[in-house]
C-alpha positions in Angstrom: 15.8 1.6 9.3 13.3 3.1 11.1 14.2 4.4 14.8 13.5 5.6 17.6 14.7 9.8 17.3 14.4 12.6 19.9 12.1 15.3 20.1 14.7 17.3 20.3 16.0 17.1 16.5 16.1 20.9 14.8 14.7 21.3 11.7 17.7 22.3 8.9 15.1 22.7 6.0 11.7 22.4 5.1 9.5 22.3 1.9 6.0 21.8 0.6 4.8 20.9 -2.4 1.2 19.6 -3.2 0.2 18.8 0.3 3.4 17.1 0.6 5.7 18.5 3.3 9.2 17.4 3.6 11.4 17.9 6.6 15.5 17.6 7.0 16.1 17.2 11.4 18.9 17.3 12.8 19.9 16.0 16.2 22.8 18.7 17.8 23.1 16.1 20.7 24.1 13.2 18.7 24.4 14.3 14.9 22.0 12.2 14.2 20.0 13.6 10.7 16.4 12.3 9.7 13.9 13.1 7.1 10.0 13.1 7.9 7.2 13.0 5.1 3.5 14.0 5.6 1.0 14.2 3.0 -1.9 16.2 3.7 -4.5 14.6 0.9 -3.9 11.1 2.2 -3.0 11.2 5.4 0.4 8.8 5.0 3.3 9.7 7.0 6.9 8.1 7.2 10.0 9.3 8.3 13.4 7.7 8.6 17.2 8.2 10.0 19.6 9.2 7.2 23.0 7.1 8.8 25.1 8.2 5.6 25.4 11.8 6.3 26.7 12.8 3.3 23.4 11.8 1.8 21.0 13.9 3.4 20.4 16.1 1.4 19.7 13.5 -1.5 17.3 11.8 0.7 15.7 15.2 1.4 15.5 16.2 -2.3 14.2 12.4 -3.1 12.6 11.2 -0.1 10.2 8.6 -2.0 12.5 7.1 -3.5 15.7 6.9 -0.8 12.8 5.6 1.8 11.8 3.2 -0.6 15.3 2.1 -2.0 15.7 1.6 2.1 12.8 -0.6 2.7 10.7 2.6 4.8 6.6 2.3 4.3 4.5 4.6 4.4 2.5 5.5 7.8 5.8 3.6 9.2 6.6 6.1 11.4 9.0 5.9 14.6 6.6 7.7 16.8 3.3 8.9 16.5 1.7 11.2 14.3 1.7 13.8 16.7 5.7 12.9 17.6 6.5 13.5 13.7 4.6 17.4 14.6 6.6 17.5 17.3 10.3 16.5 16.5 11.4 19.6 15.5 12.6 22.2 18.0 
């Protein structure tokens, strides 16, 4: 489930909550929509492509428990720490 995504995706929404941030992207070149998760107090990162649309903003409210429903591990990452910093527009 993990994949390769642009650093061109635009962030739609964003939220932080006990060193947890929580970020909905959005790729206006393919539609593509991803959710990236970065916890500041351990250091674990994942983020993963959200194919059903219509689901996005369920996997951004819940992202523990869509990533793991989905088989996504933390400090699985498609890209680099610094890509995750960096997918947003």
């Amino acid at each position: 489930m993990n994949a390769e995504l642009p650093h061109t995706m635009r962030e739609l929404h964003s939220r932080t909550n006990d060193g947890i941030h929580v970020r909905l992207l959005w790729g206006p070149d393919d539609g593509r929509v991803a959710v990236a998760v970065a916890d500041a107090k351990t250091g674990d990162h994942f983020a993963f492509e959200v194919p059903e649309r219509d689901r996005a903003l369920h996997a951004f409210k819940h992202p523990f428990s869509y990533a793991a429903w989905h088989g996504v591990e933390a400090n699985s990452s498609f890209g680099t720490l610094a890509a995750l910093g960096e997918l947003a527009a």
